[in-house]
N, C-alpha and C positions, 0 to 999 in steps of 0.2 A: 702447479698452475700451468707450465708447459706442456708438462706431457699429458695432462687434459684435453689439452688442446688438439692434439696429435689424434684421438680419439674421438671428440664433436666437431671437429672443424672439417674445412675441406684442407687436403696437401697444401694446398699454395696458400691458403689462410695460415696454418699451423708452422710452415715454413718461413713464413713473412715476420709471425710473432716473433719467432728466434731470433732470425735476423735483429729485430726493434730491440730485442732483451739484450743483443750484443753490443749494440752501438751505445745502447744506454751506460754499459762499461765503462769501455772506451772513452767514450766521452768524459766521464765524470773523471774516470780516472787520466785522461789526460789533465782536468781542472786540477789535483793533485798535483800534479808533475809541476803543472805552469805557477802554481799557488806556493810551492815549496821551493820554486827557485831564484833566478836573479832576474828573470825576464819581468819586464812591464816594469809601470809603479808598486810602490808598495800598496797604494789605494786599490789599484787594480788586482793586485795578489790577493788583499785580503778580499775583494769582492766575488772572487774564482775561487776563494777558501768556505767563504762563508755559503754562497750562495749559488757552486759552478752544480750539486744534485739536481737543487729543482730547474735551473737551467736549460738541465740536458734532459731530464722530465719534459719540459716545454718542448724541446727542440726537436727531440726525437719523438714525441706524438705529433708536430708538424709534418714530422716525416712520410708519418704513416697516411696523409693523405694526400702524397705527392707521388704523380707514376703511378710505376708498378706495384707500389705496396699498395696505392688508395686502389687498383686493379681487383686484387689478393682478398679484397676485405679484410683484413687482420677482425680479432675479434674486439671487443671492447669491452670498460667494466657495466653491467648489469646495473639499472637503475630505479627504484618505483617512483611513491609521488610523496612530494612534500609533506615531509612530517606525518606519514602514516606508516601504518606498522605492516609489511608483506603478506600478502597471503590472506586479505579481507578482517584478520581478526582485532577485537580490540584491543585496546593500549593496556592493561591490565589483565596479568596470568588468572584465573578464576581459579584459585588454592581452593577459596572457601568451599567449591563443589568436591572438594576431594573428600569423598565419604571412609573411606575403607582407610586406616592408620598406617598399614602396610608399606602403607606405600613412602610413608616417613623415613620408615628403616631402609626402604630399599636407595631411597637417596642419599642417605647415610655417607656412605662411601665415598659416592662421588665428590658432596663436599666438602668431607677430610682433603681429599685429592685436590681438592680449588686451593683449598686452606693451604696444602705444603706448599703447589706451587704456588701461588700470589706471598707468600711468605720469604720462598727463596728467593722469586722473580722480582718480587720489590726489592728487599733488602741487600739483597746482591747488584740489581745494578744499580742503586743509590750510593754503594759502595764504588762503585767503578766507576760512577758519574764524578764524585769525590774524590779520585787518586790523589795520592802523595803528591804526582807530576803536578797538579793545578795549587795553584798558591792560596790556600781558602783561606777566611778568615773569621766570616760568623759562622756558632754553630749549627750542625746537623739537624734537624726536625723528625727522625728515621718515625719516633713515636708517633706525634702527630700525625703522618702524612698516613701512615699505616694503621690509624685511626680512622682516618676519612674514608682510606679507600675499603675497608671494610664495609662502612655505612652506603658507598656510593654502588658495592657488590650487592650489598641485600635491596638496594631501588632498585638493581638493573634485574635484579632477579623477579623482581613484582612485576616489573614491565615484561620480562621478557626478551633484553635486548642483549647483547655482548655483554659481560661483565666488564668494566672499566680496568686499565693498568697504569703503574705509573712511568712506566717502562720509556716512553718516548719522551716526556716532557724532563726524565733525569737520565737522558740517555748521553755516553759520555761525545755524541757528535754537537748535542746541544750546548753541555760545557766548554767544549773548544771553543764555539762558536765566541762563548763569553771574554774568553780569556784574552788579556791585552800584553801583549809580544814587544819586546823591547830588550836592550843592552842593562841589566844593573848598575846601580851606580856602585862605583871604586871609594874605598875606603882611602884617606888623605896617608894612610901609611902604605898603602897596597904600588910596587912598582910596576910601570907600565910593561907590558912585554913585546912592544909595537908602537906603532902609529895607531893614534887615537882615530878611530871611526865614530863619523856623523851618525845621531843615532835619531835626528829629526823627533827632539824630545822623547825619546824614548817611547813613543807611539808603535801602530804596526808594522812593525818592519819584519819580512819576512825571508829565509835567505839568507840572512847574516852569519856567520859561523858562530858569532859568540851571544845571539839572539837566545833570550830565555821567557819562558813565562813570569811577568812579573806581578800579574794581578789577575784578579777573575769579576767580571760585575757581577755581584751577587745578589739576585730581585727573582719575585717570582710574578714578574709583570710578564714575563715572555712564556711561563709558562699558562697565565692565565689567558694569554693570547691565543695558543693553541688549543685550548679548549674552548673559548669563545670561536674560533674558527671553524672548528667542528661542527657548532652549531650554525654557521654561518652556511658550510656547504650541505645542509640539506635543507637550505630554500631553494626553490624552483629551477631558478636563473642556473646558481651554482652545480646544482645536480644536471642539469642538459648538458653546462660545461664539462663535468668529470663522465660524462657519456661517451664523448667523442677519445679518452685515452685508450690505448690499446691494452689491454692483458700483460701483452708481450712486454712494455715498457716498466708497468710495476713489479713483473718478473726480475727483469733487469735490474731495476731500484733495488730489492733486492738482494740480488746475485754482489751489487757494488756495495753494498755494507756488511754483506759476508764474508766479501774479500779481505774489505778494511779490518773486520771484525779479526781473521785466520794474519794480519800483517802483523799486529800486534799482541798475539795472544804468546801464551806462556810458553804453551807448548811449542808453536811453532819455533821462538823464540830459542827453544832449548834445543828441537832438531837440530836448528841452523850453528848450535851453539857445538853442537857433538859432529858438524859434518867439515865444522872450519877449521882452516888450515891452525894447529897451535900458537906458531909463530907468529898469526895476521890474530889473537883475539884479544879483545880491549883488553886494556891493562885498568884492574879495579876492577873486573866484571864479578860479583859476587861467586859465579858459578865455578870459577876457578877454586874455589875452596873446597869442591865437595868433589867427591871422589868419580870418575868417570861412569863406572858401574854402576853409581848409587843414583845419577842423572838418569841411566837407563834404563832402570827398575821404575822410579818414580816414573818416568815420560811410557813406559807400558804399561802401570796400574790406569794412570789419566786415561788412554786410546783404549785401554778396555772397558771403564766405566762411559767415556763417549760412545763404542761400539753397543754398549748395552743401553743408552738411552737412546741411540737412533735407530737400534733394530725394533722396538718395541713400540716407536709411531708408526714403523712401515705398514702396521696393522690397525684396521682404522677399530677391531675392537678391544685390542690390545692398548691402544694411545692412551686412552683415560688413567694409565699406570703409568707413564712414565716420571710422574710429578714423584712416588714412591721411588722409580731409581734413583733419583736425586737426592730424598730425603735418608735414603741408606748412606749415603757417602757420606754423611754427619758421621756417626760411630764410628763408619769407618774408617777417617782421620784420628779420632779421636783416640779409639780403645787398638785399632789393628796395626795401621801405621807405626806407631810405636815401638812395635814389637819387629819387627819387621830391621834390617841392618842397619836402619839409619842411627847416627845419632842426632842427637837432638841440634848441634849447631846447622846440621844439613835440613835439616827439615825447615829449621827458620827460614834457610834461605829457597829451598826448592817450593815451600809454602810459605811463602812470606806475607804479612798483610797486604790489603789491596790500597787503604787511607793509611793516611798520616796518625799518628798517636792522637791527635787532635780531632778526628775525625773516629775514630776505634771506640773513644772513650764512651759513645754513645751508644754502643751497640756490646757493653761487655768488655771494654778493653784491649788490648794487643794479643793477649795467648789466647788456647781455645780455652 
């Protein structure tokens, strides 16, 4: 989206974008910083937790039309007109003119290739919307949900429009969002190992050292919110409004949930695990169990198979394939892996589930 920019824009527009896509960072990422520590209230923490993205969303396309940026013209998002469909044509693909069958087979492929990814793309991050870390307690829907969106893929295919995902409304920013943060309660045998800390009924307190998830509100009122929302912003009113954001800021948007995304990922996690000093690594870190080499091997099969799905969007006729690298790595767990130095207690832990056994049980179970 940036370096498009660089290309239809003027300098000082495409320059300006960057600039908005940085501060968008920054900012959020400072709401982190301020969300995760001792400063303000807890009320205020959690409200710089929950709600410091879209904030800096707002704050920073403020930006953009103050001074030199409103100068720059930064560019904006592209918008038509209420509830019609771009480009003059009707609301309805005309399948039924399709004479010649050929053409059946020739789409063939392509939607195998929707099928793998909406298959891995839902079930995987419903699975990571669900972590062990979040305290769930009704069961998973994985069926269901992947029932609908099936049915919601073959509407959007008649229309014509994006194929729908479920990907933001179980994305695991929206689960945090749910989860309610507080001190557990101590068992009447458990000894104190301190001074008892106020825990303001166990509510959000944020910043506490001994601060744990203790609950998750579990409703899909919030998720049916952001789809009624959706429809919300393409009346009139709402569309004029999403005119005036810059490019550069959704860039930014983003850049800051990729970061989040690279904070906590496995991998990262494992670098950081093989660059640290020995004597400074948690004591109880599973990875301490598995042999340093065999960390190594694993953490360069992962970057090769990442290397080989981001080379193969960099081609826009290439992309359509990348849903198949993904669906390779199935076997490839499964039958190569195996074979390969690990033993099997290393692999539980360097592949470990992403839910809880409670959560697995829905999708197959804990092993592959």
């Amino acid at each position: 989206m940036t370096t498009r920019q660089l290309q239809h824009s003027s300098a000082d527009a495409a320059y300006a974008s960057i600039i908005l896509s940085l501060l968008v960072v920054i900012v959020a990422q400072l709401f982190n910083v301020a969300a995760n520590s001792r400063l303000f209230h807890r009320h205020a923490r959690r409200l710089l937790s929950d709600y410091g993205l879209p904030i800096s969303v707002v704050v920073v396309s403020g930006c953009a039309y103050w001074g030199r940026f409103n100068v720059s013209h930064p560019a904006t998002l592209p918008i038509g007109h209420s509830f019609e469909p771009v480009g003059g044509r009707s609301w309805l693909v005309p399948f039924w003119e399709m004479h010649e069958v050929k053409w059946i087979f020739i789409a063939l492929p392509f939607g195998f290739a929707l099928f793998v990814l909406f298959a891995f793309d839902h079930q995987v991050s419903a699975l990571i919307a669900q972590g062990s870390e979040f305290p769930l307690r009704k069961p998973p829907g994985f069926h269901y949900d992947f029932f609908l969106l099936g049915i919601m893929t073959l509407i959007a295919g008649i229309l014509g429009i994006p194929a729908p995902n479920g990907l933001i409304p179980q994305a695991p920013i929206h689960t945090q969002s749910l989860v309610v943060h507080g001190i557990p309660h101590k068992h009447e045998d458990e000894e104190s190992n301190g001074p008892e800390e106020k825990t303001a009924g166990n509510a959000h307190i944020r910043g506490l050292p001994k601060e744990e998830p203790i609950a998750v509100v579990e409703q899909r009122v919030s998720n049916l919110a952001q789809g009624a929302l959706s429809i919300v912003l393409l009346t009139g009113p709402f569309l004029h409004l999403l005119s005036f954001i810059p490019r550069g800021v959704l860039a930014g948007l983003f850049w800051h949930m990729g970061i989040d995304a690279l904070v906590g990922n496995a991998i990262t996690q494992r670098i950081l695990f093989l660059l640290r000093d020995r004597t400074l690594q948690v004591a109880g870190d599973p990875l301490l169990k598995v042999r340093k080499s065999r960390i190594v091997l694993f953490t360069i099969i992962e970057l090769t198979a990442f290397g080989a799905t981001f080379g193969i969007v960099q081609n826009s006729l290439s992309a359509i394939g990348f849903p198949i690298i993904i669906g390779i790595l199935v076997p490839l767990r499964i039958w190569i892996l195996p074979l390969l130095p690990f033993t099997e207690d290393e692999l539980a832990v360097l592949d470990q589930p992403t839910a809880s056994p409670f959560t697995m049980a829905s999708v197959g179970g804990m092993k592959i």
